[in-house]
C-alpha positions in Angstrom: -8.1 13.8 17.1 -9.6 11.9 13.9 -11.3 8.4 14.9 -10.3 5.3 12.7 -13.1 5.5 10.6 -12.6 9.4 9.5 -8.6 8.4 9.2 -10.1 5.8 6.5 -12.1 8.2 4.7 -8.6 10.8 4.5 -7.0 7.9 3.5 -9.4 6.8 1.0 -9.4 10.3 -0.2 -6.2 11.1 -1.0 -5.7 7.7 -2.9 -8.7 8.1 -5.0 -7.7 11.6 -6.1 -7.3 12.4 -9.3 -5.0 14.6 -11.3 -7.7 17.8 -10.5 -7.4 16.2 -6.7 -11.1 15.7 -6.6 -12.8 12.6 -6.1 -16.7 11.9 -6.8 -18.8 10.4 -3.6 -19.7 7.4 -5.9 -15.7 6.1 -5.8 -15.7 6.9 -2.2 -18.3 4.8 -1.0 -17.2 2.0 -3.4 -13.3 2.0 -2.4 -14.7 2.2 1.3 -17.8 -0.5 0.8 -20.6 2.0 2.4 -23.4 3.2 0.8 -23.2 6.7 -0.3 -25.2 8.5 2.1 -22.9 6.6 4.7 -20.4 8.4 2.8 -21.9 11.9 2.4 -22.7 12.3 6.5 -19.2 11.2 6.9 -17.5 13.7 4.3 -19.8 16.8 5.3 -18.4 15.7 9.2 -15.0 16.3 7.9 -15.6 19.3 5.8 -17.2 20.9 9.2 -13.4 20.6 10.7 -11.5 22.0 7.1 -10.6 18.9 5.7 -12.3 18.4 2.9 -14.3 20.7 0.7 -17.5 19.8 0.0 -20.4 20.9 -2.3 -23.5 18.4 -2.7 -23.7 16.6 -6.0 -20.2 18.2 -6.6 -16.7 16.3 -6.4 -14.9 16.3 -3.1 -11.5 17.7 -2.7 -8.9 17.0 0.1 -7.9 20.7 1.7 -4.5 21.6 2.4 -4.5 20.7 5.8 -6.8 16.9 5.1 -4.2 16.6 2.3 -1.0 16.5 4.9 -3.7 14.9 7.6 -4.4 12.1 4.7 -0.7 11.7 4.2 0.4 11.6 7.8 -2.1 8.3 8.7 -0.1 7.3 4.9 3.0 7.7 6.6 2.3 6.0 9.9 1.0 2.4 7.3 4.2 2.6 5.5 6.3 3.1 8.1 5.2 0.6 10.3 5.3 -2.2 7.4 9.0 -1.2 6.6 9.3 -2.0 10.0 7.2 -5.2 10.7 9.8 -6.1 7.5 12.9 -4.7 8.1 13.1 -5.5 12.0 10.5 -8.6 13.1 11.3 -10.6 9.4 7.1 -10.3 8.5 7.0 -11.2 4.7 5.7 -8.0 2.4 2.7 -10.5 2.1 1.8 -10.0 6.0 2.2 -6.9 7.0 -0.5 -4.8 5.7 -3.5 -6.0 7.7 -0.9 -5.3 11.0 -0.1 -1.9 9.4 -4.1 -1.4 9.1 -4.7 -1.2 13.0 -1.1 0.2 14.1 -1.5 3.2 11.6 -4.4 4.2 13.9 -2.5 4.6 16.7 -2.1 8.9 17.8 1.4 8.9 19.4 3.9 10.5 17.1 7.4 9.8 19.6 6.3 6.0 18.7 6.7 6.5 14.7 9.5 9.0 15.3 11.2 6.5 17.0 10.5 3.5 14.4 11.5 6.1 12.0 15.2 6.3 13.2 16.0 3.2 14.9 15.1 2.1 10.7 17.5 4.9 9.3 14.9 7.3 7.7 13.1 4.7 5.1 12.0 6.6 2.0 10.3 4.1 0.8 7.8 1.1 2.4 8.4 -2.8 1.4 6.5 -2.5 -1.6 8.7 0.1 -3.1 5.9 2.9 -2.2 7.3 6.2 -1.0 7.1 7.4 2.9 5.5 10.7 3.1 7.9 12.8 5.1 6.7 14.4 8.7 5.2 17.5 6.9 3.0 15.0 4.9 5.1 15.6 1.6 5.2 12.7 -0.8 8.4 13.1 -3.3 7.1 11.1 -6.3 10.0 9.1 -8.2 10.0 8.4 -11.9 9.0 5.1 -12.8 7.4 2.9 -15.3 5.3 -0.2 -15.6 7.6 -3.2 -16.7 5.0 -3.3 -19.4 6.5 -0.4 -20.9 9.5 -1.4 -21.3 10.8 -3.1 -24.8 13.8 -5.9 -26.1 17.3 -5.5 -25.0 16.4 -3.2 -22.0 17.6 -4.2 -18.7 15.8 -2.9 -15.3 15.5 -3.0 -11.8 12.0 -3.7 -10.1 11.6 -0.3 -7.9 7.9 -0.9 -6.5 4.4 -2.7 -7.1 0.9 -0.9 -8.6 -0.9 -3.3 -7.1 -0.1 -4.8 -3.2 -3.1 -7.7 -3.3 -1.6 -10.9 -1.2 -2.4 -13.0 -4.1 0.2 -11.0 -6.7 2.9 -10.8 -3.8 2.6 -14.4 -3.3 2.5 -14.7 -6.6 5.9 -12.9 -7.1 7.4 -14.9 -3.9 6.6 -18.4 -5.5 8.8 -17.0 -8.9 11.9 -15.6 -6.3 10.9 -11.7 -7.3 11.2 -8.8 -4.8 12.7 -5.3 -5.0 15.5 -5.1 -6.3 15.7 -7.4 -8.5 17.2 -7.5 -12.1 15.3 -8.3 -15.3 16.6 -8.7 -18.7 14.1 -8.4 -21.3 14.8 -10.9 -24.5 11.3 -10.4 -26.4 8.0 -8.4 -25.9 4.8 -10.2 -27.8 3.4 -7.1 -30.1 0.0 -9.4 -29.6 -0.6 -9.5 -25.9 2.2 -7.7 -24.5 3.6 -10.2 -22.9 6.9 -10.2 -21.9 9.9 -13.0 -21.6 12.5 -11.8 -19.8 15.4 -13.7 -17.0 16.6 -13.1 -13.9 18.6 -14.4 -11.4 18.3 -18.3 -11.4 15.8 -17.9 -13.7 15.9 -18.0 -17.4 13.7 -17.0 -20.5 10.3 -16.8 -17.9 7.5 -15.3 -19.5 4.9 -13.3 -17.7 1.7 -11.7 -19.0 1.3 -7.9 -19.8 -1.4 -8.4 -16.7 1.8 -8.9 -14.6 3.5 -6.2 -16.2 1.2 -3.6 -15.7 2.0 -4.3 -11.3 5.5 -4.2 -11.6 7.6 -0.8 -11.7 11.0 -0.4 -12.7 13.8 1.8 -13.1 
């Protein structure tokens, strides 16, 4: 059984990892605000159980079983803000703080049981998928609204970026999953982009905003 701080650090891990699936001690310690020998006793603790491989003054890299550990404690966050959302009516803007302290919580009937009495979510209230029980993560095709180009009509699908400033932000202009944009003009300048939507015609909103925002 991992402790809450160790969960972090799988957590952390697995986020951070890069297309090799290695992540240098220096990013760690940043994304987790500890120093980085805080960082180095804590990752040689979890290399000593299998879950991570470690090398000093190498990159680290998730194993096989910290990988589906890493995306377990994922699945348990996502899974219990679908459900702070879908069943108790939290706003995507509240629930990831809860989501935080409940994703510690070691009693797998509990998440089973949120799990179904939800239907079998695949996907959490910001559009991010649920790693199944076996810690797989099926990765959808997706791209930045940025991306996209005149004339093109999409559906937001998720969020890059879950801060409670850009969801508010999104809530005071009536966005959330779901919903359809129409793209009249994209700026070759700035990459700014005027597009409408539902009650809401000819807005324009910075490539900044773009960039946060997936569709499909």
């Amino acid at each position: 059984m991992s402790t809450p701080t160790e969960e972090n650090y799988l957590k952390a891990l697995l986020a951070l990892s890069g297309a090799d699936g290695t992540v240098s001690v220096s990013d760690l310690s940043k994304s987790l605000g500890v120093s980085t020998p805080s960082a180095n006793s804590m990752v040689r603790k979890l290399a000593e159980r299998g879950l991570v491989n470690y090398q000093k003054y190498k990159p680290l890299q998730l194993t096989k079983p910290g990988r589906k550990a890493a995306a377990l404690i994922v699945r348990k966050h996502r899974l219990t803000e679908m459900f702070l959302v879908e069943k108790m009516g939290f706003g995507w803007e509240e629930v990831h703080a809860i989501a935080e302290q409940i994703e510690h919580v070691d009693s797998p009937g509990f998440f089973t049981r949120m799990d179904e009495l939800m239907g079998h979510p695949q996907v959490d209230p910001h559009g991010s998928p649920i790693p199944d029980t076996d810690g797989n993560i099926t990765a959808k095709t997706r791209r930045r609204l940025s991306e996209c180009g005149a004339g093109e009509t999409v559906v937001i699908v998720g969020l890059d970026h879950h801060s409670n400033e850009f969801l508010h932000f999104l809530n005071d202009r009536d966005l959330g999953l779901g919903a359809q944009l129409r793209i009249h003009h994209r700026e070759a300048f700035d990459g700014s982009l005027t597009l409408s939507y539902p009650g809401h015609e000819r807005v324009t909103f910075s490539k900044v905003v773009g960039d946060r925002i997936l569709v499909g």
